[in-house]
FISEFI-23447 format. One line per field, with one value per residue: y, x, z of N, C-alpha, C in turn; residue in one letter; residue number from 1. Coordinates in Angstrom, 2 decimals, m for minus. Example, Ala and Ser with C-alpha at 12.3 -4.5 7.8 and 13.67 -1.06 7.14 Angstrom:
BEGIN
nv <- [m5.69	m2.25]
nu <- [13.19	12.85]
nw <- [7.80	7.08]
cav <- [m4.50	m1.06]
cau <- [12.30	13.67]
caw <- [7.80	7.14]
cv <- [m3.30	0.03]
cu <- [13.20	12.90]
cw <- [7.80	7.87]
rest <- [A	S]
nr <- [1	2]
***
This chain:
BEGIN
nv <- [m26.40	m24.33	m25.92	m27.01	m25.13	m24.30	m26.77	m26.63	m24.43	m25.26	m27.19	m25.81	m23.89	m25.72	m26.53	m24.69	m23.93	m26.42	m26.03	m23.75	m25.16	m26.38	m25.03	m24.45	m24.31	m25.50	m24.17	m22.54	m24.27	m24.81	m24.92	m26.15	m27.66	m29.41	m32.30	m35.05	m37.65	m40.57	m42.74	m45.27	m46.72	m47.30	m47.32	m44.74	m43.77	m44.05	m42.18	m39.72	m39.52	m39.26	m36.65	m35.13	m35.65	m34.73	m31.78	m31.01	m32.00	m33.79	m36.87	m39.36	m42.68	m45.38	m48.56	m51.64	m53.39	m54.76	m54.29	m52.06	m50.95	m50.59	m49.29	m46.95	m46.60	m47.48	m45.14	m43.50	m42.40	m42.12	m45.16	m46.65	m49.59	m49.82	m47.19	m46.26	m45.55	m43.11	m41.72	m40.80	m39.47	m37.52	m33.93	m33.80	m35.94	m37.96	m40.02	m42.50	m44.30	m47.81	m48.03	m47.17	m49.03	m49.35	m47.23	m46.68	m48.57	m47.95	m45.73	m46.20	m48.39	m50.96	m50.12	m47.95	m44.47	m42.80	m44.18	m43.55	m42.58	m40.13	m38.07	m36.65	m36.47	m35.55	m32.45	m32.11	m34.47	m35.71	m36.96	m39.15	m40.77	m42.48	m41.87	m43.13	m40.04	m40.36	m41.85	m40.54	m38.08	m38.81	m39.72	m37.08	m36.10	m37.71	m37.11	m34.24	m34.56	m34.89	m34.43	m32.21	m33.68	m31.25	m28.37	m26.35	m23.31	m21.60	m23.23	m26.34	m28.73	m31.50	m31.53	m32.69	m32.77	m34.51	m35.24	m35.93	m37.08	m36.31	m37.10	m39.43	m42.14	m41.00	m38.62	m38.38	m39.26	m37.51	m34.77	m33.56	m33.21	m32.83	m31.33	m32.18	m30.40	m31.25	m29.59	m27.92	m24.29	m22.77	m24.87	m25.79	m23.81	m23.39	m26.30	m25.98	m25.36	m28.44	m29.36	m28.43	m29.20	m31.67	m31.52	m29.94	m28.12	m27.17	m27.47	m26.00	m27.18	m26.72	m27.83	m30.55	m33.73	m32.90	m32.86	m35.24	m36.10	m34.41	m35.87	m38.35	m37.11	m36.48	m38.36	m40.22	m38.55	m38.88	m41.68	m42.12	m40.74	m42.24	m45.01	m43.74	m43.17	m45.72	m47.37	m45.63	m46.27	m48.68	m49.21	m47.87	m50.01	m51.83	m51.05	m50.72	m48.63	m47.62	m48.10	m46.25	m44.39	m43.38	m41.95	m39.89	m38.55	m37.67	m36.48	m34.32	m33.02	m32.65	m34.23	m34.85	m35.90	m36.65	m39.51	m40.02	m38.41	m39.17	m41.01	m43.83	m46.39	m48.20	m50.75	m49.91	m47.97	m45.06	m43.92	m45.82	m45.81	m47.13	m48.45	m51.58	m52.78	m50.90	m49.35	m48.85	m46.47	m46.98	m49.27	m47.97	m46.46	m47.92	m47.36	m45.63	m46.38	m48.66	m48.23]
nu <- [186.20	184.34	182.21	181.39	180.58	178.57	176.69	176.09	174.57	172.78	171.98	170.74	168.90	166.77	166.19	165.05	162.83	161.55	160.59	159.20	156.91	155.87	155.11	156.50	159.12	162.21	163.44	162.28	160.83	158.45	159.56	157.36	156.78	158.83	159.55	158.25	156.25	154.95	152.43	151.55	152.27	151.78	149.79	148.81	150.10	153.11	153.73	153.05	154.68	157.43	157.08	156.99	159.47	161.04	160.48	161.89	161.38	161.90	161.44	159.85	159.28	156.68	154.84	153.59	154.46	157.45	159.62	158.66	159.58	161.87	163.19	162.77	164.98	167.28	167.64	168.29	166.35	164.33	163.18	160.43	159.00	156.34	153.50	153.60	156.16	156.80	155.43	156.77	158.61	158.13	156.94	154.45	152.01	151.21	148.87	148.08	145.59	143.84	141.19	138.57	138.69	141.52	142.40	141.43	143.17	145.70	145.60	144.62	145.13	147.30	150.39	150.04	149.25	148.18	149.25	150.29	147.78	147.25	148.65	150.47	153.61	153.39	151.86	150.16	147.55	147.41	144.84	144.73	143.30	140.54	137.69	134.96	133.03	131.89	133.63	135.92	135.36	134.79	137.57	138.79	137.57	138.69	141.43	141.36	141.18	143.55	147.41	149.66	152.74	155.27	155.10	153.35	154.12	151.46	149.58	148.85	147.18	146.82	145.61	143.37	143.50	141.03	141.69	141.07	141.87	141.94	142.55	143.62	146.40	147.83	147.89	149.00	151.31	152.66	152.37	149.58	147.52	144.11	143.30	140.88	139.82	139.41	138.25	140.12	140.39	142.79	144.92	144.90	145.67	148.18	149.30	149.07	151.44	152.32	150.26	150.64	152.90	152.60	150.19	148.08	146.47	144.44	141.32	139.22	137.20	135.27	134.41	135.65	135.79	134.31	136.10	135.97	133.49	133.00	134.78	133.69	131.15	132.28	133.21	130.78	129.51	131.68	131.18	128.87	129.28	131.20	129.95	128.06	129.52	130.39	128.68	127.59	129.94	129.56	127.24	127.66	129.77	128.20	126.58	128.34	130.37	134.28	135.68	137.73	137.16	134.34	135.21	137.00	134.78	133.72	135.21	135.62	133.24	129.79	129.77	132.50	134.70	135.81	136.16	136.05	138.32	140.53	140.62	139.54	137.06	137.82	140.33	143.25	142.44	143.42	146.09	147.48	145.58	143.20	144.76	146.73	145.66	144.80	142.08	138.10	136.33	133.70	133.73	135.24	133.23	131.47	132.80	131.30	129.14	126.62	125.38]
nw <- [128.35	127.96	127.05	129.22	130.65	129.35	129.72	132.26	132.49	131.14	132.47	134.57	133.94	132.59	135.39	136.60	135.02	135.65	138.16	138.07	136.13	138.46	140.27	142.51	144.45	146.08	147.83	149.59	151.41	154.07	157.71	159.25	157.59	156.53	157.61	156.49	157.07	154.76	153.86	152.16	149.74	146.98	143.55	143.48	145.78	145.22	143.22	144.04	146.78	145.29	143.92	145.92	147.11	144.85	145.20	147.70	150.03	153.16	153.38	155.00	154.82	154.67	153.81	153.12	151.46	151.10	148.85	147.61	149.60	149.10	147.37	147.73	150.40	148.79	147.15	149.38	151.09	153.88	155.37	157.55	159.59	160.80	161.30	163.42	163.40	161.76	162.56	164.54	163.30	162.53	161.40	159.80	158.50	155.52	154.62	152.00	151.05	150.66	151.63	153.92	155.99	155.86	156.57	159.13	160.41	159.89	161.63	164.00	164.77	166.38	166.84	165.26	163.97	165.60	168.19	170.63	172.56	173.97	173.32	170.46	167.69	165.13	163.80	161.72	159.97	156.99	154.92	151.80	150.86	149.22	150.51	153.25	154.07	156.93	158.36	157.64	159.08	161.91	162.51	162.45	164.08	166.96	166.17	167.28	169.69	170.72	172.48	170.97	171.34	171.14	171.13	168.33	167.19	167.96	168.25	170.30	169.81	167.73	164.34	161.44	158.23	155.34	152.35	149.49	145.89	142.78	139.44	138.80	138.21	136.15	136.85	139.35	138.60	136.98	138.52	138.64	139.96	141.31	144.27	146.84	149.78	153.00	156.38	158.79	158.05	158.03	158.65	156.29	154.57	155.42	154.75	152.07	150.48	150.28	148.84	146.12	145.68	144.90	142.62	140.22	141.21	144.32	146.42	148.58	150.52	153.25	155.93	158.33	156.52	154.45	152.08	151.37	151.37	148.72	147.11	146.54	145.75	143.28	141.92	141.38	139.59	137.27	136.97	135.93	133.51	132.65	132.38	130.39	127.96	127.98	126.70	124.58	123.03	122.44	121.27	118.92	117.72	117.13	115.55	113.32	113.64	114.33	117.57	117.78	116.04	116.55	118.96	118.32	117.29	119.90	120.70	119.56	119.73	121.74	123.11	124.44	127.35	130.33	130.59	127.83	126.30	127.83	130.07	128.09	127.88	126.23	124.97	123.58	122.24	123.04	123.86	126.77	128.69	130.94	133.18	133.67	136.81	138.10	139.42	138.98	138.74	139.17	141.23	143.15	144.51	145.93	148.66	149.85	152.64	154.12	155.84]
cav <- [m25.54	m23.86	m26.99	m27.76	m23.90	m24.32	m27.85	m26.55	m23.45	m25.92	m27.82	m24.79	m23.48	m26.70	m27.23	m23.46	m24.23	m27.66	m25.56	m22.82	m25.44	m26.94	m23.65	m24.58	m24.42	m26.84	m23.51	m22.07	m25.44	m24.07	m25.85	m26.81	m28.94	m29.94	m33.89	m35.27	m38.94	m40.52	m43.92	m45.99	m46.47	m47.74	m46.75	m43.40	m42.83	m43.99	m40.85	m38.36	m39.55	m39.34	m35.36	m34.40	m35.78	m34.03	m30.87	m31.08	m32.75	m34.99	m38.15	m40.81	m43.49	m46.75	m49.38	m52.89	m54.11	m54.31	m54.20	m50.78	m49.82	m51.15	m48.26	m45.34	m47.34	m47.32	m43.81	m42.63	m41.99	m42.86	m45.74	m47.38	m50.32	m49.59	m46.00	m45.32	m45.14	m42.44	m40.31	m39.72	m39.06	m36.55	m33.14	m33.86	m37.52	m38.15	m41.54	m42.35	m45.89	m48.23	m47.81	m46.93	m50.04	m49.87	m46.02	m46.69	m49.34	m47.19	m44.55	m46.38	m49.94	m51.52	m49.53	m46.81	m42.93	m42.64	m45.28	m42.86	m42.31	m38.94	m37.08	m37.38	m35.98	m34.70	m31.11	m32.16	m35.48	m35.15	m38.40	m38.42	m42.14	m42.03	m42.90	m42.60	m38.85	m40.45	m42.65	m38.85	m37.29	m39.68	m39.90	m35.77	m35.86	m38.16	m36.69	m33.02	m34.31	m35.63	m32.97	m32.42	m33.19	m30.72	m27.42	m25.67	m22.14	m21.40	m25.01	m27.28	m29.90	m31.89	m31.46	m33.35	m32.74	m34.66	m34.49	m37.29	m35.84	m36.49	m37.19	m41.14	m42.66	m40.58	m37.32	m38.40	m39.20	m35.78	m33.79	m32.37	m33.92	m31.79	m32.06	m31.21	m30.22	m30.55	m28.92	m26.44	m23.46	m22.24	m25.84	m26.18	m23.07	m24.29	m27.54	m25.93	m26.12	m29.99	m29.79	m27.33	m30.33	m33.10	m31.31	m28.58	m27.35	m27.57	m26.62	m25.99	m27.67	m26.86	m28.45	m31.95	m34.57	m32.43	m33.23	m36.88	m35.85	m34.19	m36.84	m39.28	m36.57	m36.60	m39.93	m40.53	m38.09	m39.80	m42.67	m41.61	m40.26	m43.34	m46.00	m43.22	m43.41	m47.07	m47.47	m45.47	m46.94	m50.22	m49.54	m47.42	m50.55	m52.58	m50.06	m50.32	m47.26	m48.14	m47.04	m45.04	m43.34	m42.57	m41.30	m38.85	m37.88	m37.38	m35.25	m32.94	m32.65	m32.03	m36.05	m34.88	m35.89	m37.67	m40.88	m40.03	m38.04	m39.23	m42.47	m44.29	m47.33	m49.32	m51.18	m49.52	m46.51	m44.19	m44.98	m45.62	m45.76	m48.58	m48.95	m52.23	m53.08	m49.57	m49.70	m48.32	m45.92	m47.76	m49.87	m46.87	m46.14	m49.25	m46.80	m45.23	m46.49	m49.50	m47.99]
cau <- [185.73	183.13	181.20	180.96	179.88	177.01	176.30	176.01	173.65	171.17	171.53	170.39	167.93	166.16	165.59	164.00	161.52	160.89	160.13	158.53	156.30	155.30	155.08	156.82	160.32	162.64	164.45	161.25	160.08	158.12	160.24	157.03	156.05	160.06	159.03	157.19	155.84	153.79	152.30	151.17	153.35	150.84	149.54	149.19	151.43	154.24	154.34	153.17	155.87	158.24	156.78	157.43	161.60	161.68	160.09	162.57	160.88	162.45	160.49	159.88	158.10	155.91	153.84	153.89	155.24	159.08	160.19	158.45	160.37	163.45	163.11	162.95	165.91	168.13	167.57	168.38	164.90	164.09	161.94	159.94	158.73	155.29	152.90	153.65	157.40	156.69	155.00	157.45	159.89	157.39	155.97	153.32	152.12	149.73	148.00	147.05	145.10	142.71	139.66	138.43	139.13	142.84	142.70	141.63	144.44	146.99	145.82	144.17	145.43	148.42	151.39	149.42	149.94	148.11	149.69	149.86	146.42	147.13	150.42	151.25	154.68	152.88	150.51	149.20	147.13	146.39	144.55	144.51	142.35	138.91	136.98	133.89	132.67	131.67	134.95	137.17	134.93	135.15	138.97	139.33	137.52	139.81	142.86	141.55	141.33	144.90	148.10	150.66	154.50	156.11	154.35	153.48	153.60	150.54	148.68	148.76	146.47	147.23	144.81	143.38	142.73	141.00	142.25	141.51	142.29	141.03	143.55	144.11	147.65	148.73	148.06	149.73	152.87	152.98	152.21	149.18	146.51	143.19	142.96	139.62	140.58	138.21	138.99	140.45	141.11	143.71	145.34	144.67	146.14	149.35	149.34	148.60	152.78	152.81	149.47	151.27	153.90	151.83	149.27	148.24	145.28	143.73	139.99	139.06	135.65	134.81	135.08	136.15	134.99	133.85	136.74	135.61	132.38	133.20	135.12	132.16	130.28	132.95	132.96	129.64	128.95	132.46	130.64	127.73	129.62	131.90	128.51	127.49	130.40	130.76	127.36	127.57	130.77	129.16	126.52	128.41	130.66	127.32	126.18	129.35	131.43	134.82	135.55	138.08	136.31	133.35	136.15	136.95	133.68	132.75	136.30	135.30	132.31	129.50	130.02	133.50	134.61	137.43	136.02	136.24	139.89	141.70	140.80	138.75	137.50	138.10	141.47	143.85	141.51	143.70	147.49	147.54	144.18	142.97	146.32	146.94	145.55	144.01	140.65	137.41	135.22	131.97	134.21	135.19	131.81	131.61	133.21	130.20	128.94	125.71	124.27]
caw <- [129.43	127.14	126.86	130.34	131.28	128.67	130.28	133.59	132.09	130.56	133.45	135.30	132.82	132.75	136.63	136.48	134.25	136.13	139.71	137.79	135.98	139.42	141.23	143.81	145.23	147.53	148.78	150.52	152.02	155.68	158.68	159.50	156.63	156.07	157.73	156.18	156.72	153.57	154.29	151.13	148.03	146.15	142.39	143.78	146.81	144.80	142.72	144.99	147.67	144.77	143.69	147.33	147.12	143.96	145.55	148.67	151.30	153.95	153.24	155.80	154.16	155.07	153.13	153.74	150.48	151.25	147.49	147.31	150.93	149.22	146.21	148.47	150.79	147.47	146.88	150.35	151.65	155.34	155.78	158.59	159.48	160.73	160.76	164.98	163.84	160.60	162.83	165.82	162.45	161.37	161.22	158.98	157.54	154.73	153.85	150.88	151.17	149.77	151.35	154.90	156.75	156.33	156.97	160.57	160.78	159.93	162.52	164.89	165.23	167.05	165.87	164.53	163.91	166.98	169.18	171.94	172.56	174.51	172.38	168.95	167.09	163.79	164.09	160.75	159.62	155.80	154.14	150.73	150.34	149.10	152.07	153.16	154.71	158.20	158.63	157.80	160.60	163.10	162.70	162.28	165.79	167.85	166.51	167.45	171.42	171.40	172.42	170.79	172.41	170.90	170.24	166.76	167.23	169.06	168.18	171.35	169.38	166.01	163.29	160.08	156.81	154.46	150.97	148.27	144.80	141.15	138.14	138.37	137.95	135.35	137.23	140.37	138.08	136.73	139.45	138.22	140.50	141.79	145.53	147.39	151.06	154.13	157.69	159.35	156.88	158.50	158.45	154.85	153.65	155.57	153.73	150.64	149.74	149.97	147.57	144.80	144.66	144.03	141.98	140.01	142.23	145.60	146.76	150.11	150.66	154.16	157.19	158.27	156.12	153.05	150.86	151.29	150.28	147.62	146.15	146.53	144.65	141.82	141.99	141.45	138.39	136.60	136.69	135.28	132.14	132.13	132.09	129.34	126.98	127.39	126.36	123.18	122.43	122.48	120.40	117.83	116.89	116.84	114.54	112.38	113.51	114.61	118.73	117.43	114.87	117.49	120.39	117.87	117.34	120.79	121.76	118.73	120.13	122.92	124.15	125.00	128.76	130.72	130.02	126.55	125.78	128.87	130.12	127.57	128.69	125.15	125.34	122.25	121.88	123.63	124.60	128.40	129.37	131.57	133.65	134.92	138.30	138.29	140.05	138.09	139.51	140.26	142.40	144.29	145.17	147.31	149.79	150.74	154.23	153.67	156.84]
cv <- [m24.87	m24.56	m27.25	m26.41	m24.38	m25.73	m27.00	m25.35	m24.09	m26.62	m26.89	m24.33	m24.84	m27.09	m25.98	m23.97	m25.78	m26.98	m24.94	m23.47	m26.20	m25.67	m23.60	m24.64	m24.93	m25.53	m22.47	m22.99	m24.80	m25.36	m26.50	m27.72	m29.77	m31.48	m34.35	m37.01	m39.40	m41.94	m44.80	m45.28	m47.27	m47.02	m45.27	m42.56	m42.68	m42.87	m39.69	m38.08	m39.23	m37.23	m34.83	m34.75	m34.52	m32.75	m29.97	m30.97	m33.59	m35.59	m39.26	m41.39	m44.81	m47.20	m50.57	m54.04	m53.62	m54.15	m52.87	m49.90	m49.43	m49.99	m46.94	m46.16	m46.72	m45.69	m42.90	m42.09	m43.21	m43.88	m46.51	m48.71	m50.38	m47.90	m45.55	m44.44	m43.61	m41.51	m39.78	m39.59	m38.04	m35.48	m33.03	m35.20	m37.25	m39.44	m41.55	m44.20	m46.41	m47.74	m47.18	m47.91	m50.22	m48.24	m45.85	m47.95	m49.00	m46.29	m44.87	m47.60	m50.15	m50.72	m48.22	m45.48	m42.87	m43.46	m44.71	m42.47	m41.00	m37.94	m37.95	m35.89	m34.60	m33.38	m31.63	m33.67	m35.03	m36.91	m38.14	m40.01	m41.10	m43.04	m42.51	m41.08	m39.44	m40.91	m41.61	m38.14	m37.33	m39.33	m38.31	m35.81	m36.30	m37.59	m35.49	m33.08	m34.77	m34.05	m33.25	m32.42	m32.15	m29.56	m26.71	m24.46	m21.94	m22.48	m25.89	m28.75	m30.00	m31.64	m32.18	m32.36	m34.05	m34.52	m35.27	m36.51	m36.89	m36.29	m38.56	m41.02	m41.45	m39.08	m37.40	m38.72	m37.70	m34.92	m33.10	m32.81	m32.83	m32.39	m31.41	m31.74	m30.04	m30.39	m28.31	m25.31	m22.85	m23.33	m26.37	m25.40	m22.76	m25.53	m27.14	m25.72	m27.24	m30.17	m29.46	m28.69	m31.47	m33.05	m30.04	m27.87	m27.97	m26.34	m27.00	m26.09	m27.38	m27.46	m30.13	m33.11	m34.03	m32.13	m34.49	m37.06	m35.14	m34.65	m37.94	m38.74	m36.87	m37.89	m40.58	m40.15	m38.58	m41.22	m43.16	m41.73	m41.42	m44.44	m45.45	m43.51	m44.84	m47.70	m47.28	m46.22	m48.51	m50.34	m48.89	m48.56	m51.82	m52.32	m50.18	m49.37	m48.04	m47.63	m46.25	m43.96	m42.57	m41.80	m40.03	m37.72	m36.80	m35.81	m34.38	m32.69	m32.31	m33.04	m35.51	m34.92	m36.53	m38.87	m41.14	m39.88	m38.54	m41.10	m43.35	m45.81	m48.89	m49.63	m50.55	m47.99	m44.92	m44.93	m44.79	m45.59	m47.05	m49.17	m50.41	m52.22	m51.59	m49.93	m48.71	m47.79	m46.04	m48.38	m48.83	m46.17	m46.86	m48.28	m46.27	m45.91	m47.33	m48.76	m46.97]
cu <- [184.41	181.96	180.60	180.32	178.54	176.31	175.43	174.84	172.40	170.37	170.22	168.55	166.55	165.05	164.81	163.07	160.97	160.07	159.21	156.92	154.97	155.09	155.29	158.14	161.09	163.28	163.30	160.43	159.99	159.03	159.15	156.26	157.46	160.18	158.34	156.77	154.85	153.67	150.88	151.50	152.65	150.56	149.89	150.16	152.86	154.88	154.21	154.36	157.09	158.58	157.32	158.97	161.95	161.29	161.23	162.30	161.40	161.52	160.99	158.71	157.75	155.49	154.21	154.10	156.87	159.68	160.13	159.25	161.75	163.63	163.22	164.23	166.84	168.36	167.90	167.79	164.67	162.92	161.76	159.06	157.43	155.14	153.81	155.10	157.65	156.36	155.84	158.92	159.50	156.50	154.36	153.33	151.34	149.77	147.55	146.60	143.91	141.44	139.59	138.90	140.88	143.15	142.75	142.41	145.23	146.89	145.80	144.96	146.58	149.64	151.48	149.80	149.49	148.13	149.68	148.81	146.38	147.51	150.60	151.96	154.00	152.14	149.78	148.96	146.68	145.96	144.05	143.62	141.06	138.32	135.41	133.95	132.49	133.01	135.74	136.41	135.25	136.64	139.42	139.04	138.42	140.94	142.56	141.60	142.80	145.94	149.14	152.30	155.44	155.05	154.37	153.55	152.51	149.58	149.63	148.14	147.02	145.83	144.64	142.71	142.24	140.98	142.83	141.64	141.74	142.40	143.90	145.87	148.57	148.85	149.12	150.70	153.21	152.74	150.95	147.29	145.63	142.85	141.54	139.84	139.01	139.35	139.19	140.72	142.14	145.18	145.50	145.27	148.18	150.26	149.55	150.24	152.72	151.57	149.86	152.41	153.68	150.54	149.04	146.89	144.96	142.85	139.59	137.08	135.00	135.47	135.12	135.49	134.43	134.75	136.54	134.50	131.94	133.92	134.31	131.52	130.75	132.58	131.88	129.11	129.67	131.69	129.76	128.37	130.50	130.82	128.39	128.34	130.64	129.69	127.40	128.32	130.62	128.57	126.80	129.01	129.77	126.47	127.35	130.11	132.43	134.61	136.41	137.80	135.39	134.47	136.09	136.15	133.40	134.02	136.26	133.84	131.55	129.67	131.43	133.28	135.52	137.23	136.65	138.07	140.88	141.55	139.31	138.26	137.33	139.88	141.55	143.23	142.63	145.54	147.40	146.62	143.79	144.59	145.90	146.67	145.03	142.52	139.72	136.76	134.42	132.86	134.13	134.19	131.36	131.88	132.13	129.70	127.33	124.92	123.35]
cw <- [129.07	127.50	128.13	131.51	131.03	129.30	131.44	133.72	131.62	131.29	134.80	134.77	133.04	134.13	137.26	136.19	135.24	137.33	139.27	137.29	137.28	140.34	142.56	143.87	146.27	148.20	149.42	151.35	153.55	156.75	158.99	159.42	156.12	156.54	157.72	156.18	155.56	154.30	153.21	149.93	147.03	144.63	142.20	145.00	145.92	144.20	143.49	146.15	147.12	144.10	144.74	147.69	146.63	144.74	146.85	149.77	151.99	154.07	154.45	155.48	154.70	154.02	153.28	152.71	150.66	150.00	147.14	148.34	150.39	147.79	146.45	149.16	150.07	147.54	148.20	151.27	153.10	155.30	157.09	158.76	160.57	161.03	161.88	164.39	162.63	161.77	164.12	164.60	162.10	161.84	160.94	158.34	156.57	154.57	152.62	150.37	150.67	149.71	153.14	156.29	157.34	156.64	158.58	161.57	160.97	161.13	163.74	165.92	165.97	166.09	164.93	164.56	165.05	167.84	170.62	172.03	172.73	173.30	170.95	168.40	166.09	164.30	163.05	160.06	157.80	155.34	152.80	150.33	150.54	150.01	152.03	154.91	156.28	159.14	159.13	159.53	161.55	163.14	162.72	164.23	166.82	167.69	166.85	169.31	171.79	171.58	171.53	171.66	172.53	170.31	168.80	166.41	167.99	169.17	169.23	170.65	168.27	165.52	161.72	158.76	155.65	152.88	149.83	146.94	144.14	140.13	138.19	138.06	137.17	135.98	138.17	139.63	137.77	137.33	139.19	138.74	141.33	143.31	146.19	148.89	151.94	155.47	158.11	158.08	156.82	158.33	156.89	153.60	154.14	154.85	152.57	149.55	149.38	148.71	146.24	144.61	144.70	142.90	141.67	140.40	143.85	145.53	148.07	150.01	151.92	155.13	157.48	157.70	154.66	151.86	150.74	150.76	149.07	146.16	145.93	145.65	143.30	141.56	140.93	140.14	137.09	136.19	135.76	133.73	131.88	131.35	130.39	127.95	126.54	126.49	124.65	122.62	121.82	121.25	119.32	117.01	116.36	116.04	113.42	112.60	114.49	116.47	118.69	116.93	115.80	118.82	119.68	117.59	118.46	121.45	120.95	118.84	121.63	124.04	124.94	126.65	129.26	130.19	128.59	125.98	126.91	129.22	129.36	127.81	127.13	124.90	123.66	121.59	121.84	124.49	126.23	129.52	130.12	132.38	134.39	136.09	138.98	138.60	139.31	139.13	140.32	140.97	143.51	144.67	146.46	148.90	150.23	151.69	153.55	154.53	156.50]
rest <- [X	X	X	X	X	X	X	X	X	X	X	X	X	X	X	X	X	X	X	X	X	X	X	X	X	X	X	X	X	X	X	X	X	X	X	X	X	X	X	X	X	X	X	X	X	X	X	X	X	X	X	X	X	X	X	X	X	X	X	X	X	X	X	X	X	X	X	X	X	X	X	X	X	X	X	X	X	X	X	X	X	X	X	X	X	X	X	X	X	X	X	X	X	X	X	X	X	X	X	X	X	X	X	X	X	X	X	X	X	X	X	X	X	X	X	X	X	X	X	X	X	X	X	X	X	X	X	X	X	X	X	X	X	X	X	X	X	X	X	X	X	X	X	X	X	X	X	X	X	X	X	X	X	X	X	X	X	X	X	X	X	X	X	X	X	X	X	X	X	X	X	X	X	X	X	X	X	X	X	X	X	X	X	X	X	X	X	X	X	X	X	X	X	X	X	X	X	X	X	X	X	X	X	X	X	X	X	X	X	X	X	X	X	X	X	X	X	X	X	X	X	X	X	X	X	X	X	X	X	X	X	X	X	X	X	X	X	X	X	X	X	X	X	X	X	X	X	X	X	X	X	X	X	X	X	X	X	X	X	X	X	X	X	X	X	X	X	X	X	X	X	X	X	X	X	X	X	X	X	X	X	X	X	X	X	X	X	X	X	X	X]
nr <- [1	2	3	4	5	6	7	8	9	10	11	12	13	14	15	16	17	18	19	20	21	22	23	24	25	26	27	28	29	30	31	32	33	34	35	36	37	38	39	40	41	42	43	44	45	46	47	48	49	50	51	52	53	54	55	56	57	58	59	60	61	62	63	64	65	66	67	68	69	70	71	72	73	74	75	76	77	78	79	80	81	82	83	84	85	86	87	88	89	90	91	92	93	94	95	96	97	98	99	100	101	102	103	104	105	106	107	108	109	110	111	112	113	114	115	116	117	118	119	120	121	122	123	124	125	126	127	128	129	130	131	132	133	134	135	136	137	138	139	140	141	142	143	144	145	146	147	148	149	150	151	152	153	154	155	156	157	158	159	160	161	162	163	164	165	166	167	168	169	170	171	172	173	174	175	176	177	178	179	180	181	182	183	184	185	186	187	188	189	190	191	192	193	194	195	196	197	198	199	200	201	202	203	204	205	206	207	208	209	210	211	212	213	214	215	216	217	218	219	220	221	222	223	224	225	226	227	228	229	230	231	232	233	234	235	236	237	238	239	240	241	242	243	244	245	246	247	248	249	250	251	252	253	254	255	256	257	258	259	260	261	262	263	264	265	266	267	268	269	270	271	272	273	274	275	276	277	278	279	280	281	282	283	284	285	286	287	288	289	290	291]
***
């Protein structure tokens, strides 16, 4: 009997410190962030959709790999079989998708969050893909002329946020991912529960479209310091120094930088770095707009 008090105390003890470390709580969840649609289980939806279970979110999930539907399924978690049907399940959706093209698929296209052109379910759009700034605009605008069916308190219209984040794979597993929020501010500091349990910050950038351009910016200067590190690293081992030996260098020093202590981009350098099928930076630049 002893044993199974103290069980049930560690058990306790334990799932404190887990809420406390995430600063968030499933027994204050707002009613009117409690449905939540996610829609792409991908590298990074997968864990964030999985942060927001643990958090105690009613998940209704999409993505169009059935193996990944069939993992939430298992577990109990509502899924759908395209976006339209997520969002008349749902309060609130987020996206979190490749690139821009399949962002205005999901919203726009046959089946889409906004299938009703007029009325849509949700009050709140969040997209957490890195897109490009004109794409988020455009798409914040159309959904601010549609009504909503079901009122929100004194909001008649739905509203977006964009809100791509910074920490790669390993952040979105651990919850501890930096989001940069464009949009309404009022809308953003609503949201700002579902961001506390997928990450350990959010920054409010402005208005619609300027968390998209502010991840472009990141983007852009990562890159920079990635190019830079790979560079040295290159010519350090062409010089004779190992790329371990120089990593060390650079994270006890002024070189230090993500590239460097977090994701290094020399295979064995660094345990975990370079994930599998993980997309590199300069790729994600591509997203910027040719025009």
């Amino acid at each position: 009997m002893l044993t199974a008090l103290r069980t049930v105390l560690a058990q306790r003890a334990i799932s404190v410190l887990i809420l406390r470390s995430r600063s968030f709580s499933s027994s204050v969840v707002p009613s009117s962030l409690e449905r939540v649609g996610f829609i792409g289980l991908g590298n990074m939806g997968f864990h964030m959709a999985n942060n927001l279970i643990n958090a105690g979110y009613k998940l209704t999930v999409h993505d169009i790999d059935e193996n990944v539907m069939k993992k939430f399924s298992e577990r109990g978690i509502f899924t759908s079989k395209t976006p339209s049907e997520v969002a008349d399940k749902s309060d609130v959706v987020i996206t979190m998708l490749p690139s821009s093209p399949h962002v205005l698929s999901v919203y726009t296209g046959p089946n889409g969050l906004l299938h009703d052109v007029n009325q849509t379910r949700p009050w709140l759009f969040i997209d957490s893909s890195t897109i490009d700034p004109h794409t988020s605009r455009k798409l914040s605008s159309n959904i601010s002329k549609c009504f909503l069916k079901e009122k929100k308190g004194s909001a008649d219209k739905p509203t977006m946020l964009d809100a791509p984040v910074s920490g790669g794979v390993l952040g979105a597993a651990a919850g501890t991912l930096t989001f940069m929020v464009g949009g309404l501010e009022d809308a953003y500091i609503a949201a700002k529960p579902l961001f506390l349990a997928m990450g350990k910050s959010s920054i409010y950038c402005g208005g619609p479209g300027n968390g998209a351009a502010a991840k472009i910016c990141n983007n852009l200067a990562m890159a920079v310091s990635m190019l830079g590190v790979s560079e040295a690293l290159a010519l350090g081992q062409h010089l004779g120094i190992t790329a371990s030996t120089l990593t060390n260098i650079f994270n006890s020093s002024t070189a230090r930088c993500w590239s460097s202590d977090t994701y290094n981009p020399v295979p064995g350098v660094m345990e975990g770095c370079l994930l599998q099928g993980a997309m590199t930076v300069v790729s994600r630049l591509n997203s910027w707009p040719k025009t």
